[in-house]
C-alpha positions in Angstrom: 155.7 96.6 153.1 152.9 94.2 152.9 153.6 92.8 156.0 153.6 96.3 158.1 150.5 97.0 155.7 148.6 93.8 157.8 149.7 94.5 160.9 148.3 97.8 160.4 145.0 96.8 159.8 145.1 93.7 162.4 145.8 96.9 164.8 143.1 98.9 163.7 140.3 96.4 164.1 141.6 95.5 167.4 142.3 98.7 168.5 138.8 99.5 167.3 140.3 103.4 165.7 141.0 104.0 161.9 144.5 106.6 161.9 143.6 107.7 158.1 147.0 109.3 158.0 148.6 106.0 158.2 146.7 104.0 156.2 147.0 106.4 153.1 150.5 106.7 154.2 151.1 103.4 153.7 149.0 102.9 150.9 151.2 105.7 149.0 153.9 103.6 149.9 152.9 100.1 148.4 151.9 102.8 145.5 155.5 103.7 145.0 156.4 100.3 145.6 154.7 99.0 142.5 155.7 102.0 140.8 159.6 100.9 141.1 159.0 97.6 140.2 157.4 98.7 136.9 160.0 101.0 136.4 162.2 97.8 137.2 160.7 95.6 134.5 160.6 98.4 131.9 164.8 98.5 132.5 164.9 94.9 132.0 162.7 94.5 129.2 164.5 97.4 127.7 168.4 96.1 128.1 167.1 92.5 126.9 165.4 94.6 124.1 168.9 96.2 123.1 170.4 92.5 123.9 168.3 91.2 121.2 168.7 94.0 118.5 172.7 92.8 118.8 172.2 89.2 118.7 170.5 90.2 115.3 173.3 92.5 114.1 175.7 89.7 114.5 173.6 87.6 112.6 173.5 89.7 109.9 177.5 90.2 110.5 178.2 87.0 110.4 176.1 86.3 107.0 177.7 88.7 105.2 181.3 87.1 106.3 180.5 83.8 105.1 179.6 85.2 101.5 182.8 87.5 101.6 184.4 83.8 102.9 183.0 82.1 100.2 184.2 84.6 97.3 187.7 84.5 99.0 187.8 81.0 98.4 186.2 81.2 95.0 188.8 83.7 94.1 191.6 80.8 95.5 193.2 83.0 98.1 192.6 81.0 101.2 194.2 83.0 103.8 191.5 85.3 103.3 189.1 83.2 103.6 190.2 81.7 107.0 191.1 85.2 108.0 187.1 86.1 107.5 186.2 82.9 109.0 188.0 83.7 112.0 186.3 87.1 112.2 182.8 85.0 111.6 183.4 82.6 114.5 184.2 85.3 117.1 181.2 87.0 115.9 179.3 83.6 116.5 181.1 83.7 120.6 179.6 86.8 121.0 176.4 86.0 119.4 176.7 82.9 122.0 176.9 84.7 125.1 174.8 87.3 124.4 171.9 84.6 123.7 172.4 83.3 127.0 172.4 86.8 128.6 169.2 87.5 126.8 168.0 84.4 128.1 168.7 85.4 131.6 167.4 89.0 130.7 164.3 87.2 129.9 163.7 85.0 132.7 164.4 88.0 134.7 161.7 89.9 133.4 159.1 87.4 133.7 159.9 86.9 137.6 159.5 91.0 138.0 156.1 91.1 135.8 155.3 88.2 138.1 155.8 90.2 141.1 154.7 93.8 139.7 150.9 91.6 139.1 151.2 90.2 142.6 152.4 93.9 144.4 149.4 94.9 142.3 146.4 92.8 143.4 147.5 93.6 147.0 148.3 96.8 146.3 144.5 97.1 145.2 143.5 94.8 148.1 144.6 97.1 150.8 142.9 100.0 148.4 139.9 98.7 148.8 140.5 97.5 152.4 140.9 101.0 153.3 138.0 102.5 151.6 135.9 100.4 153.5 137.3 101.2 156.7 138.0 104.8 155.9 134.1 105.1 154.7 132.7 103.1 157.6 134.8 105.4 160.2 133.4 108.8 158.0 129.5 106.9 158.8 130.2 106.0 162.1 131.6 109.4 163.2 128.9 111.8 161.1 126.5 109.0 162.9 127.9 110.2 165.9 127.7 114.0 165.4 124.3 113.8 164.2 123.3 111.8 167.8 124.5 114.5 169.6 122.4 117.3 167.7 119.6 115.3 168.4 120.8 115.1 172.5 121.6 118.9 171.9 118.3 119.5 170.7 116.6 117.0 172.8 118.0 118.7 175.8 117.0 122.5 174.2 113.3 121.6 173.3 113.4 120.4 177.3 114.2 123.3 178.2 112.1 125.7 176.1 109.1 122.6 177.7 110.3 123.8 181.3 110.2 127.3 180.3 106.9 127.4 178.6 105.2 125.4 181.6 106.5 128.0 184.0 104.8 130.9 181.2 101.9 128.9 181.1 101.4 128.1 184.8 102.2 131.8 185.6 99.5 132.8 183.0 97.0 130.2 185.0 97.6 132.2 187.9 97.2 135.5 186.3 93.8 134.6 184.9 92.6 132.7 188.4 93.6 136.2 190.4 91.5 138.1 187.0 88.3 136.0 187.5 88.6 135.9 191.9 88.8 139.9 191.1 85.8 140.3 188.8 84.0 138.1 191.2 84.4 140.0 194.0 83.7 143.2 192.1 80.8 141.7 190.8 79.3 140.5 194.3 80.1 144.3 195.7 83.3 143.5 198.1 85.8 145.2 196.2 85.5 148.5 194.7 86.2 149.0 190.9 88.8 151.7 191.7 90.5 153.7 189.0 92.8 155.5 190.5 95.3 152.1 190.5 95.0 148.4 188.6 92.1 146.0 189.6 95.2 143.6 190.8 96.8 146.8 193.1 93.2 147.4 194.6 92.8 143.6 194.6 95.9 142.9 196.6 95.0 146.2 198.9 91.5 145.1 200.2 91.9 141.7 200.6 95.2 142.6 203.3 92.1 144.9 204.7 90.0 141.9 204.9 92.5 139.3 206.0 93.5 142.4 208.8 89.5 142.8 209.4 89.2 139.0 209.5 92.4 138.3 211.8 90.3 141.2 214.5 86.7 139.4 214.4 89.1 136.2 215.3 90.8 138.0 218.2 87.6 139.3 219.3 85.7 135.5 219.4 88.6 134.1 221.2 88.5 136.6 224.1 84.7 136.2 224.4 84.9 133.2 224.4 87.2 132.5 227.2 86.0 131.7 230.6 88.8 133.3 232.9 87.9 136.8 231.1 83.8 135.8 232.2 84.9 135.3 235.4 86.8 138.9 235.8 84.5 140.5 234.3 81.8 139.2 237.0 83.8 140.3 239.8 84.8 143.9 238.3 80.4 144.0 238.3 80.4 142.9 241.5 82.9 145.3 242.8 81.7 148.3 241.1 77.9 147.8 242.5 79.0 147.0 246.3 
């Protein structure tokens, strides 16, 4: 278990991922583990416990023999006595090999209290292992989210900038077409109509001038050109002949 438990983690970091599912998985594992152990020692205490309680009641036994021994033999019937003797000394076998099954019982129990304080510290080892990495993986990925709100945000307040430029330069041109209006109105080349909007008549009389202007043009170029001069001299000439 504690060698699955390392590998686990040796993956993680080199994998660079944290699979919380696994990791308490196996925690709650180890957790169980321990837990049998435990349970393990408490049987073993508990049978060398009841090993122990016999040991003394043979004691005991085996004391009230020898008196009932001894009073045979005061009494001077011998057969008795070696008859409770004999009952004494079996009790003693039994006392015996129950001493050394304590004794095993008891070395026993030491090795799994040994173990259960071992499973323990790396039981709380990998605990803490995984708390770390489990709290550093929370940081790292609420670090993450809150980036992209700010990129989210960043990228919204770009737009909203883009958008409010767009107002703003459309307002520019509003206000430049206001004053170029006023200014003509003031200086008497447009009318201050109200039968439609100053930027209706505006638009209206200055296609009238740009149409006015675009004639006068016309009209210089084909003064101005010799070949028309020219034909206009002969058609003089022709008419006065």
């Amino acid at each position: 278990m504690w060698k699955r438990a390392t590998r686990l983690f040796r993956s993680e970091r080199a994998a660079g991922e944290v699979d919380r599912d696994e990791l308490e998985d196996s925690y709650r594992k180890q957790v169980q583990l321990l837990q049998n152990v435990r349970r393990g020692v408490a049987d073993v205490a508990t049978s060398r416990k009841r090993v122990e309680l016999q040991i003394t009641q043979l004691g005991q036994q085996g004391q009230q023999l020898q008196v009932q021994a001894q009073a045979a033999l005061d009494d001077g019937n011998e057969n008795a006595a070696r008859e409770i003797l004999t009952r004494k000394v079996g009790l003693e076998k039994m006392a015996a090999e129950l001493t050394d099954q304590y004794t095993a019982l008891r070395g026993e129990e030491d090795k799994l209290s040994a173990s259960a304080h071992k499973l323990q510290a790396q039981v709380e080892a990998f605990r803490n292992k995984k708390d770390t990495l489990t709290a550093r993986y929370a940081a790292a990925e609420a670090q993450t989210q809150i980036q992209g709100a700010f990129t989210g945000v960043a990228a919204e307040v770009s737009e909203v900038g883009l958008a409010m430029k767009r107002t703003e330069d459309q307002a520019r041109a509003m206000e430049a077409k206001a004053g170029a209006i006023e200014e003509l109105v003031a200086e008497g080349i447009l009318d201050d109509g109200t039968a439609a909007s100053k930027s209706e008549s505006f638009d209206r009389q200055f296609d009238a001038l740009s149409a006015q202007t675009d004639v006068e043009a016309q009209l210089e170029e084909l003064q101005a050109d010799p070949s028309r001069s020219e034909e206009k001299g002969t058609i003089e000439g022709d008419d006065r002949g």
